[in-house]
C-alpha positions in Angstrom: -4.8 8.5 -4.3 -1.6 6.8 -3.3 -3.7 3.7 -2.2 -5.3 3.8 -5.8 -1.9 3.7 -7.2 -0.9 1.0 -5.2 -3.9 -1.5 -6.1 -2.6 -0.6 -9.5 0.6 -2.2 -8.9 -0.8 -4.7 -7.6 -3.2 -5.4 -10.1 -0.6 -5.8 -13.0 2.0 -7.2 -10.7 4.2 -4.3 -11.4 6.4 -2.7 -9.2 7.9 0.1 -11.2 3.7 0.8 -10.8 5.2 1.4 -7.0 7.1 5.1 -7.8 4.3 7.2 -7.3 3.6 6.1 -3.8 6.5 5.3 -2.2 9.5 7.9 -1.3 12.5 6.8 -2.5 14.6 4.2 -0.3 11.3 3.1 1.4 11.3 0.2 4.1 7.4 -0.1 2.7 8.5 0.3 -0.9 10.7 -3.1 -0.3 8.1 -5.0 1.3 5.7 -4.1 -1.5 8.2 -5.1 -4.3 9.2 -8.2 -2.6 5.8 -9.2 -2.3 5.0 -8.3 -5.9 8.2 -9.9 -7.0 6.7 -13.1 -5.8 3.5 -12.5 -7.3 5.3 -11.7 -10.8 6.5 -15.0 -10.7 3.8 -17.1 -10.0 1.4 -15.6 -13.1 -0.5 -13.2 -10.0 -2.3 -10.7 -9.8 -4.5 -8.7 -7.2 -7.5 -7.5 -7.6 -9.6 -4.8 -5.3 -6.2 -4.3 -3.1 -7.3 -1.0 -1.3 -7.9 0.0 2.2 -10.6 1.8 3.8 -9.9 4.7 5.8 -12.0 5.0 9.0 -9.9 7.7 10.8 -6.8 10.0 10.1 -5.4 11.8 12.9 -2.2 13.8 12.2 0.3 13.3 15.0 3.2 15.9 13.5 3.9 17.5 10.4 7.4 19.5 9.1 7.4 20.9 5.8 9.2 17.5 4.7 7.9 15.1 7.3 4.3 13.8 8.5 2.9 11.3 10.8 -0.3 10.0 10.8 -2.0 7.6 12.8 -4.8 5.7 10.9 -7.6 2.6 11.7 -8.1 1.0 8.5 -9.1 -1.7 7.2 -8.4 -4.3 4.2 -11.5 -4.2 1.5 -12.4 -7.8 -0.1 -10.0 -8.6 -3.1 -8.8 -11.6 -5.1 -5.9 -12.9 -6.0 -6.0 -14.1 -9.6 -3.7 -16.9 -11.3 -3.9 -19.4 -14.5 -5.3 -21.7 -12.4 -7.8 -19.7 -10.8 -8.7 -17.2 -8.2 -8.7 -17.3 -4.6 -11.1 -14.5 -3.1 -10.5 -13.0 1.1 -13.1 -11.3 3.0 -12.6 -7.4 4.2 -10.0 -7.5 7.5 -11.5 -6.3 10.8 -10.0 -2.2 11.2 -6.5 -1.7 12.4 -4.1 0.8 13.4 -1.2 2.1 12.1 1.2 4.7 12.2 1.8 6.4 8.7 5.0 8.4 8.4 5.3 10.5 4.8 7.7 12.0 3.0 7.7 15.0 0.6 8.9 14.9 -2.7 8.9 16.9 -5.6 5.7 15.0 -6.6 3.9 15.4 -3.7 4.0 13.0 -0.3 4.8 9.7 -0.5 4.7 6.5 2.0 7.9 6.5 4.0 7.2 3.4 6.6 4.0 2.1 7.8 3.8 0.1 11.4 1.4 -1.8 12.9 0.1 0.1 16.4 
């Protein structure tokens, strides 16, 4: 669901499109809005901009706190501009650590790194 609503933001190059994934004050959250920012301003958009999950292990949980390490990987997507498109293959898997947040919404992305 929250990597849904990110492809969403992606797709319309919108980062208010952002506040149902992130937690608020998010290192990711900036990334992602810098990055879109950018986008915005060249006419872009992203299409297909979701990840596959191939494994979730949770590596500790409080009631406002969880860490997850994940291998996932990049599906195919394009990005899409007046003067055309420009289309990238799936990435190889990965992993990362996921930290979450709770909010009164539900959990949202706190930080993501690279493992």
């Amino acid at each position: 669901m929250l990597d849904r609503r990110r492809a969403d933001a992606f797709a319309a190059a919108d980062a208010s499109k952002l506040d149902g994934v992130y937690a608020v004050g998010s290192p990711a959250r900036r990334a992602d809005t810098a990055t879109l920012s950018s986008l915005a301003a060249s006419g872009e958009t992203v299409r297909g901009c979701t990840h596959m999950m191939r494994e979730v292990t949770p590596v500790s949980r409080t009631s406002t706190r969880v860490v997850l390490r994940v291998r996932q990987s990049m599906r195919p997507y394009a990005v899409i501009g007046a003067h055309g498109s420009r289309s990238f293959a799936a990435s190889s898997p990965a992993a990362y650590t996921v930290q979450l947040r709770a909010s009164p919404s539900g959990w949202r992305i706190w930080a993501l790194h690279r493992s």
